[in-house]
C-alpha atoms as an extended CHARMM CRD file, in Angstrom:
* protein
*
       228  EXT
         1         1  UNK       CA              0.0000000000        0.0000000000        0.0000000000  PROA      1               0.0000000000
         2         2  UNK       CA              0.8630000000        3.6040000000       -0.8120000000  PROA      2               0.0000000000
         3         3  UNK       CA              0.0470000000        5.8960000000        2.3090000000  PROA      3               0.0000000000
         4         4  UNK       CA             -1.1850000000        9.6630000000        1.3320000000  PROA      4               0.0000000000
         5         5  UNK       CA              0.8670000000       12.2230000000        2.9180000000  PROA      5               0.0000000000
         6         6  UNK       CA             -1.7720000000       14.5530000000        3.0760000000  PROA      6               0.0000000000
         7         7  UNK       CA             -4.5300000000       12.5810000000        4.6610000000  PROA      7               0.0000000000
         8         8  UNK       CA             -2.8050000000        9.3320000000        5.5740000000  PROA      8               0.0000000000
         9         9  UNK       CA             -5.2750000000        7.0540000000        4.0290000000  PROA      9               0.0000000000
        10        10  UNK       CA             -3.5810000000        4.0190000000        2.4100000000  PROA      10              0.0000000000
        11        11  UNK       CA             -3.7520000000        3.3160000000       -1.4050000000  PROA      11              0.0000000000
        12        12  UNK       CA             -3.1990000000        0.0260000000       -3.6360000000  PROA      12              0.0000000000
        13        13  UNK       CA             -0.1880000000        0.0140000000       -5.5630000000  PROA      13              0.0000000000
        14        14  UNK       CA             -0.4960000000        1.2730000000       -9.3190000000  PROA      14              0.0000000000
        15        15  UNK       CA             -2.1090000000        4.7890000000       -8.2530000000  PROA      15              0.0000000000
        16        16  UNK       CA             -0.5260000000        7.6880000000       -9.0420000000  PROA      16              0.0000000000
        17        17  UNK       CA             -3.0480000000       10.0920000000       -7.1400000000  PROA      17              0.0000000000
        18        18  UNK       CA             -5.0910000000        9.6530000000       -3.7960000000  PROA      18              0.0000000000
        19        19  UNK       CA             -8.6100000000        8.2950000000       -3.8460000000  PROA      19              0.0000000000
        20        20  UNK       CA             -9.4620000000       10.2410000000       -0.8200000000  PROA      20              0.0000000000
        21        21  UNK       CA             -7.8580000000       13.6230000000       -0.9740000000  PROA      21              0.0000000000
        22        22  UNK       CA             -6.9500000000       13.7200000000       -4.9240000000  PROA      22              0.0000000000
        23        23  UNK       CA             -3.2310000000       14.4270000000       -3.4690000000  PROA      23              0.0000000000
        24        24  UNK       CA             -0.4080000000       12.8920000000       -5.5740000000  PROA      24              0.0000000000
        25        25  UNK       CA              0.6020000000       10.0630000000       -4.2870000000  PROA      25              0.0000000000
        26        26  UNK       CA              4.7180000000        9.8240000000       -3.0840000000  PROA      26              0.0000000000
        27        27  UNK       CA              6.4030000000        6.3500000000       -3.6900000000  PROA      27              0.0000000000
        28        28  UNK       CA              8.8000000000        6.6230000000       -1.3170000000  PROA      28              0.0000000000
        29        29  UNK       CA              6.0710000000        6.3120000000        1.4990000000  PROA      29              0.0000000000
        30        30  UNK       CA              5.1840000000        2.4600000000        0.2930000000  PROA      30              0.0000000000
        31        31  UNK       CA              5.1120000000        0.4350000000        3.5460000000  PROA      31              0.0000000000
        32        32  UNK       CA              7.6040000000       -2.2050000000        3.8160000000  PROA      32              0.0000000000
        33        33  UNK       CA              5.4680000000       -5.3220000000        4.5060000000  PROA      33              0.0000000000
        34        34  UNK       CA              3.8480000000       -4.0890000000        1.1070000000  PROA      34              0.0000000000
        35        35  UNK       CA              6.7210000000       -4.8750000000       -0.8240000000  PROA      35              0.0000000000
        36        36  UNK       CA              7.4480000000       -8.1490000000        0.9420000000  PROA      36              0.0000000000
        37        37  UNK       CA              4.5080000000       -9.5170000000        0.3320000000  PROA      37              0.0000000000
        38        38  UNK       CA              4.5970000000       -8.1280000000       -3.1270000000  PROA      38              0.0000000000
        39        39  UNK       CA              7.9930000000      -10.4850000000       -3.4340000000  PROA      39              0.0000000000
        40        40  UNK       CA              7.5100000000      -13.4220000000       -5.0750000000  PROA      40              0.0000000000
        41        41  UNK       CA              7.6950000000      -16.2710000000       -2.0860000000  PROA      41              0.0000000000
        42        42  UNK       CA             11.1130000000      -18.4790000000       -2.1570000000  PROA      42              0.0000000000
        43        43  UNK       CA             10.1530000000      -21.7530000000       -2.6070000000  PROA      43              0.0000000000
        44        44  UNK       CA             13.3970000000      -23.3320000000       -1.0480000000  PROA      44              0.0000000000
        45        45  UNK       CA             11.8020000000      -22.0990000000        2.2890000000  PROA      45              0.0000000000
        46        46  UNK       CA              9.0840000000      -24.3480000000        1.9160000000  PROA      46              0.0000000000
        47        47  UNK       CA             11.4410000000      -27.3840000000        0.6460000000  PROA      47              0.0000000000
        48        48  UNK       CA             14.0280000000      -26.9160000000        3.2210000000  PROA      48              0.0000000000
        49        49  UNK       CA             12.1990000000      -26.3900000000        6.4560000000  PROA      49              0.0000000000
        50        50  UNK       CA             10.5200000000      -29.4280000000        6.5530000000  PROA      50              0.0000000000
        51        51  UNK       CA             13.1310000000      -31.2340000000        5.1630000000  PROA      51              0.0000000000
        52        52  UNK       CA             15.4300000000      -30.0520000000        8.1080000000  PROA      52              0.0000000000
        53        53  UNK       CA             12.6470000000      -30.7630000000       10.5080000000  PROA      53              0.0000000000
        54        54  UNK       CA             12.4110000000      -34.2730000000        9.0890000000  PROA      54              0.0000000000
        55        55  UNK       CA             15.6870000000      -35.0210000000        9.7060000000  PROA      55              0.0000000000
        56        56  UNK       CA             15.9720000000      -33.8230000000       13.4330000000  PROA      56              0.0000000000
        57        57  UNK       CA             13.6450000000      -36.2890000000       13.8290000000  PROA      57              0.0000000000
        58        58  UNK       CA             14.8550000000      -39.1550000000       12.0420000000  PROA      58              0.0000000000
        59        59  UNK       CA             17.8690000000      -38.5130000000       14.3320000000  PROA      59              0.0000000000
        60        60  UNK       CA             16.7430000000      -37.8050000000       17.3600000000  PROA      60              0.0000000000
        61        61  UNK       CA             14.5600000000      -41.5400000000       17.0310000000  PROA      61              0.0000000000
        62        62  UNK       CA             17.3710000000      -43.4330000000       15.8850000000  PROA      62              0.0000000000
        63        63  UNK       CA             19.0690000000      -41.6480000000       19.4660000000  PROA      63              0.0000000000
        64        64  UNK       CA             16.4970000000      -42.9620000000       20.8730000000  PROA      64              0.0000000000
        65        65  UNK       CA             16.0200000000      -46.6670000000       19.7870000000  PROA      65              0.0000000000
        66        66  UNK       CA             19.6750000000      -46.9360000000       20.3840000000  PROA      66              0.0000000000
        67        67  UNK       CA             19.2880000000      -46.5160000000       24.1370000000  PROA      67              0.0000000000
        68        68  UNK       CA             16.1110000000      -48.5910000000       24.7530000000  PROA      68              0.0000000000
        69        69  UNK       CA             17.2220000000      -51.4540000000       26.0460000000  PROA      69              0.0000000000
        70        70  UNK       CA             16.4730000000      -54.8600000000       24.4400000000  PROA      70              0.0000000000
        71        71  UNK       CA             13.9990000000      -57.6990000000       25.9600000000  PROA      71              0.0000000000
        72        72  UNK       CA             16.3410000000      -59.6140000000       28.4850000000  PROA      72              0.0000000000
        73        73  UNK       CA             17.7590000000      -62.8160000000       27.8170000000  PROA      73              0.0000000000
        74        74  UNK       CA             16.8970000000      -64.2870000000       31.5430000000  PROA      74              0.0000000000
        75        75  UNK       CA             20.4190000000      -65.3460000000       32.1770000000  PROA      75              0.0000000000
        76        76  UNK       CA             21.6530000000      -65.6840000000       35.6560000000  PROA      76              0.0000000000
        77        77  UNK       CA             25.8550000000      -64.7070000000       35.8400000000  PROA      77              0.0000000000
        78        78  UNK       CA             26.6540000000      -67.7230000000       38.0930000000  PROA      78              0.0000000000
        79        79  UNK       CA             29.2500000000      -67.6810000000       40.6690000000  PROA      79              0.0000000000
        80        80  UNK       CA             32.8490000000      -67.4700000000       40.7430000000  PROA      80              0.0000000000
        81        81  UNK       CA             33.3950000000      -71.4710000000       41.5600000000  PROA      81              0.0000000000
        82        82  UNK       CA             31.4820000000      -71.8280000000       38.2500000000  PROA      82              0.0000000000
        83        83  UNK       CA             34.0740000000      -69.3000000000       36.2460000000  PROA      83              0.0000000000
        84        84  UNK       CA             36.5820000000      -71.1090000000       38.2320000000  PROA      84              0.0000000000
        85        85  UNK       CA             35.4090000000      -74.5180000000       36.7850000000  PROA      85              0.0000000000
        86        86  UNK       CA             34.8480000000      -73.3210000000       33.0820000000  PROA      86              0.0000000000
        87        87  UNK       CA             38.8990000000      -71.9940000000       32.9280000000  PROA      87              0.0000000000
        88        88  UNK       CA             39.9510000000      -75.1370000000       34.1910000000  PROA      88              0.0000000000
        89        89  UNK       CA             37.8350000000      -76.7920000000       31.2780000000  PROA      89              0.0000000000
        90        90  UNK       CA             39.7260000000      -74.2210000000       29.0320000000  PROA      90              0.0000000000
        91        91  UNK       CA             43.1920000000      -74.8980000000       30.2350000000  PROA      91              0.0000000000
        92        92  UNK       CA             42.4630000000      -78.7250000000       29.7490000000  PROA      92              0.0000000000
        93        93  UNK       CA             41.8830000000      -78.3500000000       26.3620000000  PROA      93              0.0000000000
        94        94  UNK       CA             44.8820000000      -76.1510000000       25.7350000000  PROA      94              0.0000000000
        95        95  UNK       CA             46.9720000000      -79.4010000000       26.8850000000  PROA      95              0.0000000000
        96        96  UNK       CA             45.5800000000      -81.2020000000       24.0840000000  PROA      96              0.0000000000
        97        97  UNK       CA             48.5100000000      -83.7470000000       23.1140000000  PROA      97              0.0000000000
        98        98  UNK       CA             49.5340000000      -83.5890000000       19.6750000000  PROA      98              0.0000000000
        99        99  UNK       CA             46.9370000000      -85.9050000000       17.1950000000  PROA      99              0.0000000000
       100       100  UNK       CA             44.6730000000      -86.1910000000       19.4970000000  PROA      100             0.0000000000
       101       101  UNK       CA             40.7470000000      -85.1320000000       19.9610000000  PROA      101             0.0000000000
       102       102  UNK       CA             39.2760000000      -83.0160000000       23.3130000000  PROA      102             0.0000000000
       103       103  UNK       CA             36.1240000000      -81.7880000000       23.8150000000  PROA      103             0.0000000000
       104       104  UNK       CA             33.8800000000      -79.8120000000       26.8650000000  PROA      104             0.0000000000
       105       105  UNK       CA             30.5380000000      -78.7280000000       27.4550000000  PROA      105             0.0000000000
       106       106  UNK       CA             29.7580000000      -75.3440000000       28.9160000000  PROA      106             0.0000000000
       107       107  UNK       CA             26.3410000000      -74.4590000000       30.1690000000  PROA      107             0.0000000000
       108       108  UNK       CA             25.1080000000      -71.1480000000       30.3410000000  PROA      108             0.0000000000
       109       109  UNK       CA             25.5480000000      -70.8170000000       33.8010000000  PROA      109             0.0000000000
       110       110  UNK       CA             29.2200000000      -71.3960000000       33.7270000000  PROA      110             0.0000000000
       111       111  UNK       CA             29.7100000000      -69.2310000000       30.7220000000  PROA      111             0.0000000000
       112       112  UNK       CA             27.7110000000      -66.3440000000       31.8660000000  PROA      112             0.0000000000
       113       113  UNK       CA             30.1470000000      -66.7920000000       35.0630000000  PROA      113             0.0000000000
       114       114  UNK       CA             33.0160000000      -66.2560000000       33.6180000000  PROA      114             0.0000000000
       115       115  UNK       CA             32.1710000000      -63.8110000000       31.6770000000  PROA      115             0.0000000000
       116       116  UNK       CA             30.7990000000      -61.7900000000       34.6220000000  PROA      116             0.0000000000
       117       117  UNK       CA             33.8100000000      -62.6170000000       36.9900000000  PROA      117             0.0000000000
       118       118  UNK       CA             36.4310000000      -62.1610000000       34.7080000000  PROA      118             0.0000000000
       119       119  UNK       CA             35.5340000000      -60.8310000000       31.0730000000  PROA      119             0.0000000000
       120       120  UNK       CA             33.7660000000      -58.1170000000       32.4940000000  PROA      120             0.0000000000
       121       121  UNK       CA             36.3240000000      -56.7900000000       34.1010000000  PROA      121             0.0000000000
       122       122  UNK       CA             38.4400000000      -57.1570000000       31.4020000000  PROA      122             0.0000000000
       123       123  UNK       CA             36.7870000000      -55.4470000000       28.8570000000  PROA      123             0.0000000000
       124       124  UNK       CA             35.9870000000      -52.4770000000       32.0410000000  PROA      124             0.0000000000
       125       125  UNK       CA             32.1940000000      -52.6720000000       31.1140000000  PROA      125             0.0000000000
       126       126  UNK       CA             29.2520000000      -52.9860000000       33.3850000000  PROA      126             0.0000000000
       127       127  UNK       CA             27.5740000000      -56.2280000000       32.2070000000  PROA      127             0.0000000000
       128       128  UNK       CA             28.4580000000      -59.4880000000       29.9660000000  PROA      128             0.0000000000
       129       129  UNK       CA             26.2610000000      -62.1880000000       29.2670000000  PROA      129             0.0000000000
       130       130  UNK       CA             25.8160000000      -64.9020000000       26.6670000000  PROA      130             0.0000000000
       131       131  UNK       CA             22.9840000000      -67.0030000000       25.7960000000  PROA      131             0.0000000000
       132       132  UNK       CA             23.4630000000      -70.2590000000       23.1090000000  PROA      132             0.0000000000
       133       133  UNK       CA             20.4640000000      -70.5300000000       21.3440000000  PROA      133             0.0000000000
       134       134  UNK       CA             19.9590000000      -73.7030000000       18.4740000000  PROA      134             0.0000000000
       135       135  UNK       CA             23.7770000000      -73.2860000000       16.0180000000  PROA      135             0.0000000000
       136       136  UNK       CA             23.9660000000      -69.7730000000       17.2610000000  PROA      136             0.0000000000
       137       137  UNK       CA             25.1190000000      -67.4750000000       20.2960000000  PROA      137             0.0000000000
       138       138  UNK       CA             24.0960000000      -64.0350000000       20.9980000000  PROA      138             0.0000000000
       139       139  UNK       CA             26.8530000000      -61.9010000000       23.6320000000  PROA      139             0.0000000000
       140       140  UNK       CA             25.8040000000      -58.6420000000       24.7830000000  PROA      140             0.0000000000
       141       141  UNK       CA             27.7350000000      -55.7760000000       26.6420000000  PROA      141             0.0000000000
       142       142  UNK       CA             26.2190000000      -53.5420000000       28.9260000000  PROA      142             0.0000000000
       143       143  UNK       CA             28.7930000000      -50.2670000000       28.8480000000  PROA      143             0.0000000000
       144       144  UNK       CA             28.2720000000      -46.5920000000       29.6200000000  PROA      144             0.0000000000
       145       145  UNK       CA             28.2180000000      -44.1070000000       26.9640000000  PROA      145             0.0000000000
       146       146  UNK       CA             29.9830000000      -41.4620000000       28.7300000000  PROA      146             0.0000000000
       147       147  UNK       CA             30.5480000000      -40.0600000000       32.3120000000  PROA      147             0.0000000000
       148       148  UNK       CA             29.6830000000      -36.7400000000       33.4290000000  PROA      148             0.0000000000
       149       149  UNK       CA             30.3560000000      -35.3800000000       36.8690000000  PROA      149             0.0000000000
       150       150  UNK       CA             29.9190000000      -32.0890000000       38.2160000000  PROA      150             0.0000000000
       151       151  UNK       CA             29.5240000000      -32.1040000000       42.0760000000  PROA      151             0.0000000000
       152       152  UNK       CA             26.8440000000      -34.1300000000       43.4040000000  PROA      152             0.0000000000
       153       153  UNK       CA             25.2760000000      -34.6270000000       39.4150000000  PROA      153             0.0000000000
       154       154  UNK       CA             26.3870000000      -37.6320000000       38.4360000000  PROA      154             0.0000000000
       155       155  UNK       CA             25.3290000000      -38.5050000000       34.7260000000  PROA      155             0.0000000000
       156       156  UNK       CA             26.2400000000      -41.7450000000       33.0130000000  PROA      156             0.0000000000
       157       157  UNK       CA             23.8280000000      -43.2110000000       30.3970000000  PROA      157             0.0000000000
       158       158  UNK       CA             24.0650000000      -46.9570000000       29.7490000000  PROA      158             0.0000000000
       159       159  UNK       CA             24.0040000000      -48.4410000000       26.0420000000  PROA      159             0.0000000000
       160       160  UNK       CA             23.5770000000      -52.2210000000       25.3610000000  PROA      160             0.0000000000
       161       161  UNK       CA             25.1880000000      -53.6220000000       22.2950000000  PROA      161             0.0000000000
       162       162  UNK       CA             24.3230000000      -57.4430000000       20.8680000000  PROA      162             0.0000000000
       163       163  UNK       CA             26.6980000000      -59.9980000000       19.1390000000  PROA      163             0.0000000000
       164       164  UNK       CA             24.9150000000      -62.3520000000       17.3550000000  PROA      164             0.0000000000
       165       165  UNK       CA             26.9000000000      -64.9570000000       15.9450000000  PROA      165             0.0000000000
       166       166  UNK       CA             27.0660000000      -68.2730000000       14.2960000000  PROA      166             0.0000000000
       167       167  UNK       CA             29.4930000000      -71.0210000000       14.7390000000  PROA      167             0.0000000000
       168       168  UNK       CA             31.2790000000      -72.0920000000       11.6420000000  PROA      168             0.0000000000
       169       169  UNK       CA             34.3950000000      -74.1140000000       11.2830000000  PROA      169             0.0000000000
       170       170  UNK       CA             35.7020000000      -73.6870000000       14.8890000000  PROA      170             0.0000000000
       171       171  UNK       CA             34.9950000000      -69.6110000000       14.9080000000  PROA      171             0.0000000000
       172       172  UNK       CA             32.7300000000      -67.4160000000       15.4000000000  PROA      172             0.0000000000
       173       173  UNK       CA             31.1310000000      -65.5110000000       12.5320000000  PROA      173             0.0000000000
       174       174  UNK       CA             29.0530000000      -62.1860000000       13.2370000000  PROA      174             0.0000000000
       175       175  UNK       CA             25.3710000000      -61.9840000000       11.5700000000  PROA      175             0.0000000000
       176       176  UNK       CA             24.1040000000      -59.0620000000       13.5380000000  PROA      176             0.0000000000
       177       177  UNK       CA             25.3860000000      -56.3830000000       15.8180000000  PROA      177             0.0000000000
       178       178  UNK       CA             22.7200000000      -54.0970000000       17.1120000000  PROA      178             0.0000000000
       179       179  UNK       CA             23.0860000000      -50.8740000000       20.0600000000  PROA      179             0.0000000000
       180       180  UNK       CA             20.0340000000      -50.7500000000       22.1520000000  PROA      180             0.0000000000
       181       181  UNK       CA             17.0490000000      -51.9550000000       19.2130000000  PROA      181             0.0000000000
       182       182  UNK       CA             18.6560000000      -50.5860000000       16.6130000000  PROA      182             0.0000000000
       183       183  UNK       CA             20.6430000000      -52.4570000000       14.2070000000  PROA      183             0.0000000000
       184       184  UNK       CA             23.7170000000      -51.5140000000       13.0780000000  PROA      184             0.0000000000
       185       185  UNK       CA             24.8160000000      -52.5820000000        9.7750000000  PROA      185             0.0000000000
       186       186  UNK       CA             28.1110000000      -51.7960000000        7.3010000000  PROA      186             0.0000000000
       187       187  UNK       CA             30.7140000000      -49.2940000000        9.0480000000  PROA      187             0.0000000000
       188       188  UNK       CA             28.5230000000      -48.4430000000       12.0120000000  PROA      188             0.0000000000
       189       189  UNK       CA             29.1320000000      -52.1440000000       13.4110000000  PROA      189             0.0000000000
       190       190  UNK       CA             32.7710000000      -52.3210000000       13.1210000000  PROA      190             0.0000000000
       191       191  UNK       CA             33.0890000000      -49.9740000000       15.7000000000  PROA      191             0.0000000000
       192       192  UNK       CA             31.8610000000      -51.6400000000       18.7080000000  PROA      192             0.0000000000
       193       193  UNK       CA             33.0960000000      -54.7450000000       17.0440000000  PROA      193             0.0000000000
       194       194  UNK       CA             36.5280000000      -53.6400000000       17.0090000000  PROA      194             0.0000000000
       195       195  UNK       CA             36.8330000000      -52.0910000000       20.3750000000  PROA      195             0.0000000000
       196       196  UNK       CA             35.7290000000      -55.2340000000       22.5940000000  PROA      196             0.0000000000
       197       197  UNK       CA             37.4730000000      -57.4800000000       20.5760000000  PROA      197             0.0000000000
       198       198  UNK       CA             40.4890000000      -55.6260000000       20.6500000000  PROA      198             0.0000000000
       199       199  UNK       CA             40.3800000000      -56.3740000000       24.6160000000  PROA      199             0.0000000000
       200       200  UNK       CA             39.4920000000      -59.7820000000       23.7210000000  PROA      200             0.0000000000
       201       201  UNK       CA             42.4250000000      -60.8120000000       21.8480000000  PROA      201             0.0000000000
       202       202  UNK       CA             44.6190000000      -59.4970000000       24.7030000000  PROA      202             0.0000000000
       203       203  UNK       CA             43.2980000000      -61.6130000000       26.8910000000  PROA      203             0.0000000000
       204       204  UNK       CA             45.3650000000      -64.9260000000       28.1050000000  PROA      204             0.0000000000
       205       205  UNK       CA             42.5780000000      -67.6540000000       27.0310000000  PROA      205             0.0000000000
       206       206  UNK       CA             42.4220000000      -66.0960000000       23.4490000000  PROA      206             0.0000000000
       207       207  UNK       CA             45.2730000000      -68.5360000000       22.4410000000  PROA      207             0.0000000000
       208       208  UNK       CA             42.8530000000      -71.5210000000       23.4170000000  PROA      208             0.0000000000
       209       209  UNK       CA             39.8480000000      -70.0620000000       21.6980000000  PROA      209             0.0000000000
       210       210  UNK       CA             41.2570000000      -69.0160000000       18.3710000000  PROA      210             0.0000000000
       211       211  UNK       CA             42.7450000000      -72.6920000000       17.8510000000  PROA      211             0.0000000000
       212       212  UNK       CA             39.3310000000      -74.9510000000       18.4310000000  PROA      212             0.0000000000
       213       213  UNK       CA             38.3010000000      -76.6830000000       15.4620000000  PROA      213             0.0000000000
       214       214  UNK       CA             34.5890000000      -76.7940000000       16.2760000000  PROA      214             0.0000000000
       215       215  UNK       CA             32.0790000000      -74.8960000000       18.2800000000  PROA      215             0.0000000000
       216       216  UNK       CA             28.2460000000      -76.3930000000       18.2160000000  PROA      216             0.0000000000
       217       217  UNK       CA             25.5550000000      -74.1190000000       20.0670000000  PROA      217             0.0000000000
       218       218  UNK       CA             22.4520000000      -75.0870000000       21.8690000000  PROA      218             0.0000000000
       219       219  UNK       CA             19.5550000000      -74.0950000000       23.6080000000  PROA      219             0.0000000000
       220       220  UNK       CA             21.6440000000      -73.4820000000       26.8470000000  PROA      220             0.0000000000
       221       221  UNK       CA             25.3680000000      -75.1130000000       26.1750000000  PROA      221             0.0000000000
       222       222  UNK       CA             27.7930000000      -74.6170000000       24.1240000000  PROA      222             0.0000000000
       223       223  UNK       CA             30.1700000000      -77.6030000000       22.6680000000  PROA      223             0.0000000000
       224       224  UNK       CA             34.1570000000      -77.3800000000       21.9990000000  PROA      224             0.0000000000
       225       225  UNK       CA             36.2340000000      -79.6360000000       20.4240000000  PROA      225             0.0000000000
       226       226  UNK       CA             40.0330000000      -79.1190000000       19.9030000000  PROA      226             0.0000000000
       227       227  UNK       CA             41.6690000000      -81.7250000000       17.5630000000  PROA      227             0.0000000000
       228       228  UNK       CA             45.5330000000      -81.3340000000       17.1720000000  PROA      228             0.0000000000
């Protein structure tokens, strides 16, 4: 709108005089919001907003599906006689003689055990637990994200990552690594992958794991065999 300087009544654009006063009309006194809304409207606005909201969400759900823990397992972490037992099972299959056959069988009991009493210190997480299911084994780590203090505020989230693997050939081959209930796939599961099994392989009992010939899973035991 053009606004009359003689009698201040406003005027549509494209007249030259007032239709009030007959005064002639002075350009420079166009209101602003007239010519922005005379502008043509930038359609990138429209693309771009909810495009950008779109994706704060996307991110902020797979945030949050990563931190919802999974359904539990139900397995118990056993006590330290039964770690005790498992790594003397280990050690007796390390002195395998040359040309010669051993197997064991570990329940879940005793391999949750030793994975509570001794892996889990060794990897410096909060939980690890394994359950065999029918010719495949699913691990999971309980570790915490980050840890923020600051005076009495302590704040530490917790993030749960699953192994699931499948025996083949006396190893164990990944199929699915997920963090919280979402699945990780390509590049975003080498990550955890390689950071606990870089402790792993440090570890004294690797030696013995890395040379069995064949591991068969079942609903609650897991078989080794070691042939030399």
């Amino acid at each position: 709108m053009i606004v009359c300087t003689n009698c201040g009544i406003d005027n549509p654009l494209g007249r030259v005089f007032c239709g009030q006063c007959g005064n002639k009309l002075d350009t420079s006194n166009i209101r602003r919001e007239t010519l922005a809304g005379t502008r043509k409207p930038n359609l990138l606005i429209y693309v771009w907003r909810p495009a950008l909201g779109l994706l704060v969400a996307a991110v902020l759900f797979t945030f949050a599906m990563s931190l919802i823990p999974p359904s539990a397992d139900n397995v118990r972490p056993g006590k330290k006689d039964d770690a005790q037992k498992l790594a003397e099972q280990l050690e007796t299959l390390k002195a395998t003689p040359i040309e010669q056959t051993r197997g064991i069988t570990l329940s879940d009991l005793e391999i949750n055990a030793y994975l509570h009493h001794v892996k889990r210190k060794a990897l410096g997480v909060d939980k690890f637990s394994a359950a065999s299911h029918n010719e495949w084994i699913r691990f999971r780590i309980h570790d915490r994200m980050f840890r923020f203090e600051l005076g009495p505020i302590k704040i530490a989230p917790r993030v749960c990552y699953t192994f699931d693997c499948i025996p083949v050939s006396g190893k164990l081959r990944l199929r699915q690594v997920s963090k919280g209930r979402l699945k990780l796939g390509g590049f975003l599961r080498n990550g955890p992958t390689r950071k606990y099994l870089k402790k792993l392989t440090q570890e004294a009992d690797w030696d013995i794991l890395s040379s069995l010939s064949e591991i068969e899973a079942q609903n609650g035991q897991v078989h080794l065999v070691v042939d030399r």
